[in-house]
C-alpha positions as CSV (number, residue, x, y, z in Angstrom):
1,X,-10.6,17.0,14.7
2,X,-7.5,16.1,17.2
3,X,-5.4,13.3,15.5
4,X,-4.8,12.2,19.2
5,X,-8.1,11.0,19.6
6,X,-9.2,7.2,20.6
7,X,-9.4,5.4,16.8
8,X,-12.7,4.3,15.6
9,X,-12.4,1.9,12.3
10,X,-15.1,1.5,10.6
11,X,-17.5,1.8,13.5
12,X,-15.0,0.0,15.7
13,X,-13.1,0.7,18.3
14,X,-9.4,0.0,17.7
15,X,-6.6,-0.3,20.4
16,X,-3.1,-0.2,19.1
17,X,-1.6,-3.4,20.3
18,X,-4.8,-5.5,18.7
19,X,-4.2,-3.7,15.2
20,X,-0.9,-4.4,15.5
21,X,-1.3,-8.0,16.5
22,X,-4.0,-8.3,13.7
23,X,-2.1,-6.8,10.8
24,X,1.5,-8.8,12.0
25,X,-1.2,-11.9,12.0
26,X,-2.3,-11.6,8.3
27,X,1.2,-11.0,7.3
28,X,2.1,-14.4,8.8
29,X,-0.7,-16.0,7.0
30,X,0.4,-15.0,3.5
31,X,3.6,-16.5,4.1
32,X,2.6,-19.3,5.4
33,X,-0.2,-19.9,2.3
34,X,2.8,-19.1,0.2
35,X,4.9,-21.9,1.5
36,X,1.9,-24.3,2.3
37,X,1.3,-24.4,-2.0
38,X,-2.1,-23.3,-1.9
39,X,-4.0,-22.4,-5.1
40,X,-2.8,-19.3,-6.4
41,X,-5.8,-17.5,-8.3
42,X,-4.9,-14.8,-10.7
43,X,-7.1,-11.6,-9.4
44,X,-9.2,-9.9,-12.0
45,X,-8.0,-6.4,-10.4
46,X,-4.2,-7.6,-11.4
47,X,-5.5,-8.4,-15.3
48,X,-6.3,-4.8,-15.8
49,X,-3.5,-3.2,-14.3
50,X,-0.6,-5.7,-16.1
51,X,-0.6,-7.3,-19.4
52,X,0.5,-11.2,-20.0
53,X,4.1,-9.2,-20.9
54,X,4.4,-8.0,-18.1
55,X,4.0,-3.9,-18.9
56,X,1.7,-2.0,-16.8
57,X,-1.9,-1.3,-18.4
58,X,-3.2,2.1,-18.6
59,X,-5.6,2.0,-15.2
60,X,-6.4,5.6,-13.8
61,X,-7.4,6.6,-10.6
62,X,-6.7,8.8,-7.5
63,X,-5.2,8.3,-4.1
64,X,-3.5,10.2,-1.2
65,X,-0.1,9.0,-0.6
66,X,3.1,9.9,1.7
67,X,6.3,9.8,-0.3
68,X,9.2,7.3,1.4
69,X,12.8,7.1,0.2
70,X,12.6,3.7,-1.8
71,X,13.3,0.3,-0.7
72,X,15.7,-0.6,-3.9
73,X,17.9,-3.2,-2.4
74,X,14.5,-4.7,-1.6
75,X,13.3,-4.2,-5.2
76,X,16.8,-5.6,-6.2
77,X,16.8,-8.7,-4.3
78,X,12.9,-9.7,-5.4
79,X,13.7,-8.8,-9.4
80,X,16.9,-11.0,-8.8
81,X,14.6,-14.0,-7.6
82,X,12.0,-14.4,-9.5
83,X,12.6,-11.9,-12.7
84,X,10.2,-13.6,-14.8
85,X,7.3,-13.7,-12.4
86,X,7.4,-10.0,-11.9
87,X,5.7,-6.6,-14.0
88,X,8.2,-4.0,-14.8
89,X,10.1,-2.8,-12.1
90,X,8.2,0.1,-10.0
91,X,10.2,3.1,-10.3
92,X,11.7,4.4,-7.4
93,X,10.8,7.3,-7.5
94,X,7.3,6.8,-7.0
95,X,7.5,4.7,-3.7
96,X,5.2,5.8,-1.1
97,X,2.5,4.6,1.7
98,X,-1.0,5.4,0.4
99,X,-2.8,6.7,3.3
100,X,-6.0,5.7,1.1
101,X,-7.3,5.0,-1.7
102,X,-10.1,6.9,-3.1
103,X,-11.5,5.7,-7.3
104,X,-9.6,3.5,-10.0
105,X,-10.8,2.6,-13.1
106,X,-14.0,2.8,-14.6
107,X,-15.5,5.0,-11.7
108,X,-12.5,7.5,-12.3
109,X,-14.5,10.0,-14.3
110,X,-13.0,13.3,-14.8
111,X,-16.1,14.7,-12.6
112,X,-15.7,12.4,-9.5
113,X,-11.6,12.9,-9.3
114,X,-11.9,16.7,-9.6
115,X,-14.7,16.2,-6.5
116,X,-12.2,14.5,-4.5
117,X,-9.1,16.3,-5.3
118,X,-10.9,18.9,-3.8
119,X,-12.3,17.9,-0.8
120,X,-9.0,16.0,-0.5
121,X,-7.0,19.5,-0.6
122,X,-9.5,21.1,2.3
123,X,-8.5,18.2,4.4
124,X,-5.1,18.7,4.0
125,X,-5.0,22.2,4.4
126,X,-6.9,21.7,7.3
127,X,-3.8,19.2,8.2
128,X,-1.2,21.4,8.1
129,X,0.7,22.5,11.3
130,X,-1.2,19.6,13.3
131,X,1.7,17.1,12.9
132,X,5.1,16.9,11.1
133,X,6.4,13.2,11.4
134,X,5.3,9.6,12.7
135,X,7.6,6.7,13.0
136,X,6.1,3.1,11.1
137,X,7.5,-0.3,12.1
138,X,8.6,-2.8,10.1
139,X,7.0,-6.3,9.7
140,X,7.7,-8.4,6.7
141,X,7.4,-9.0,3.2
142,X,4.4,-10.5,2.0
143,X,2.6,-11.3,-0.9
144,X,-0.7,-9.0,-0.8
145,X,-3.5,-11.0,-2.3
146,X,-1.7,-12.4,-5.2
147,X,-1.3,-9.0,-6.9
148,X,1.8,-7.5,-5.5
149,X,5.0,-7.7,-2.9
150,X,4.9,-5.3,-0.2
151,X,6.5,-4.4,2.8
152,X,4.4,-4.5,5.9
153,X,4.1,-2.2,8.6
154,X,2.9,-0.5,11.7
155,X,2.9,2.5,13.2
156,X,5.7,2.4,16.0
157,X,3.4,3.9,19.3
158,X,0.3,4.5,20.0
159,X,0.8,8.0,19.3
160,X,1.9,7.1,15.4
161,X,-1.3,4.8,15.5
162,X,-4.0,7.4,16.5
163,X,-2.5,10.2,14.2
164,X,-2.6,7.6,11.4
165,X,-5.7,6.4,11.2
166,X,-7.7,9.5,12.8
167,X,-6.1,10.8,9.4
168,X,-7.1,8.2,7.3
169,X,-10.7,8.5,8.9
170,X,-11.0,12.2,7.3
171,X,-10.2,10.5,3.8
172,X,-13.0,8.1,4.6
173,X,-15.6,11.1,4.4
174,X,-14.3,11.6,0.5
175,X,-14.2,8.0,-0.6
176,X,-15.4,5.1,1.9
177,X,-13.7,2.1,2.2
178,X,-14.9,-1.5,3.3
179,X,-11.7,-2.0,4.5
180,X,-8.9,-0.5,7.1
181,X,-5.5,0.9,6.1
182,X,-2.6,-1.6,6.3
183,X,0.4,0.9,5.6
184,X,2.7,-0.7,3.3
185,X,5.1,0.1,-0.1
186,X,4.6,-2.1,-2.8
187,X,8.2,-3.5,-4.4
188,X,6.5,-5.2,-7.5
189,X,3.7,-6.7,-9.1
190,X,2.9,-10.1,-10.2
191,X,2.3,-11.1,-13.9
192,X,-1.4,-12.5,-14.1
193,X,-0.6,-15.9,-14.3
194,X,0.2,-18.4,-11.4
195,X,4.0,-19.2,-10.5
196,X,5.6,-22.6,-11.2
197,X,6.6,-24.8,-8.7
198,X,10.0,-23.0,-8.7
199,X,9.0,-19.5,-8.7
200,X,6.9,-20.3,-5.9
201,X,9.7,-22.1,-4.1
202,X,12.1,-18.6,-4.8
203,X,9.8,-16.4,-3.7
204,X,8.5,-17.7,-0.8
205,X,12.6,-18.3,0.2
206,X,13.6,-14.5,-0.9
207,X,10.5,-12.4,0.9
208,X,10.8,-14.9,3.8
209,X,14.6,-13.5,4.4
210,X,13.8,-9.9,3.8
211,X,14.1,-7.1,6.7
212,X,12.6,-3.8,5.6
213,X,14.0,-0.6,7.7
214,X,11.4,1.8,9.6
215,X,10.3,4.5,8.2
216,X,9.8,8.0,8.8
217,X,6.8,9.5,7.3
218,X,6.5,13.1,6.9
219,X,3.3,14.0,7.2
220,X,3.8,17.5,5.3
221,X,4.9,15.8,2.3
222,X,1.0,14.0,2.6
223,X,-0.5,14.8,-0.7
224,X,-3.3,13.6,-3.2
225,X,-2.4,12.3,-6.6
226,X,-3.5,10.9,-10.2
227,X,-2.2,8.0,-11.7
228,X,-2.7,6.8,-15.0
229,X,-1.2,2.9,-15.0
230,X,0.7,1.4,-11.9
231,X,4.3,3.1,-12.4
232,X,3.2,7.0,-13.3
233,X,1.8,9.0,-10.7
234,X,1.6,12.8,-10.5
235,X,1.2,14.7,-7.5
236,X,-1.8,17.8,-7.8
């Protein structure tokens, strides 16, 4: 399969400039639900992955994943604002872009994950040589569906966009998902509980200010991993 290819998502064509206008447009809408005060609802998916302490949950699963270099004055400025809002701080050295997700939780059998790790290491042998890097654009912080923080992003060019998600289309085959990859690195995860009025007020004020840098992703680093709570991943 040529990664240069015109991208089909999900049975749809995609051009690059309506993705991108799309994904920059649901980026604007968290923050603006974030500063309008809307009704924050605690997702079940966040109960199971952090406790009411704040300590990440054992929750297992397996993705693929391209390593960055992490955002910490990012990290730093968010665990500054709102310290008491946020899980445990993400170690840094487990920042990445998932390039997607395959099983978490319950349907993580032993079986299933062995299946996809490897079908996943066919595709990426396959992979190898095609492409070393693509370049992502930054958008903004956002709050992603009142789980996490993440930095947003794009691919830079049309060329970044096809490779991307021509590549994410291959993952599709092992584990299919409803929805279409919004490249991203997560900074931190909520507590399950709503903000007060002044966490709210802090975080919306802190993300809203944030800049991340582009990134580079090297596409040889790609790789499929296991995780076993939020914070521990290991690369196979």
């Amino acid at each position: 399969m040529s990664l240069l290819r015109d991208v089909v998502l999900k049975g749809q064509p995609r051009r690059f400039d309506e993705y991108c206008a799309t994904v920059r447009s649901e980026e604007e809408g968290a923050l603006a639900w974030l500063a309008g005060g809307g009704d924050w609802s605690v997702p079940e998916g966040l109960r199971a992955k952090v406790g009411v302490d704040g300590r990440f949950l054992p929750f297992i699963g397996d993705t693929v994943v391209v390593p960055v270099e992490p955002l910490t004055d990012l990290q730093n400025q968010l665990h500054q604002a709102v310290p008491q809002f946020l899980a445990e701080r993400l170690d840094p050295a487990e920042f990445h872009v998932t390039v997607h997700d395959l099983l978490a939780g319950p349907a993580a059998t032993a079986d299933r994950m062995e299946e996809n790790r490897a079908r996943c290491q066919s595709i990426l042998d396959g992979l190898r040589g095609q492409v070393e890097t693509i370049r992502l654009a930054p958008l903004r912080v956002y709050p992603s569906v009142n789980v996490s923080v993440v930095a947003g992003y794009v691919p830079e060019t049309d060329r970044d966009f096809r490779i991307l998600m021509n590549a994410y289309n291959l993952f599709d085959d092992v584990v299919y998902l409803p929805h279409w990859l919004r490249p991203h690195v997560t900074l931190g995860y909520f507590v399950p509980r709503p903000p007060d009025v002044v966490e709210r007020a802090r975080l919306w004020q802190t993300i809203h200010e944030m800049r991340p840098p582009a990134l580079t992703l090297d596409l040889r680093r790609m790789c499929y991993q296991r995780f076993t709570d939020m914070n521990h991943y290991a690369t196979l």
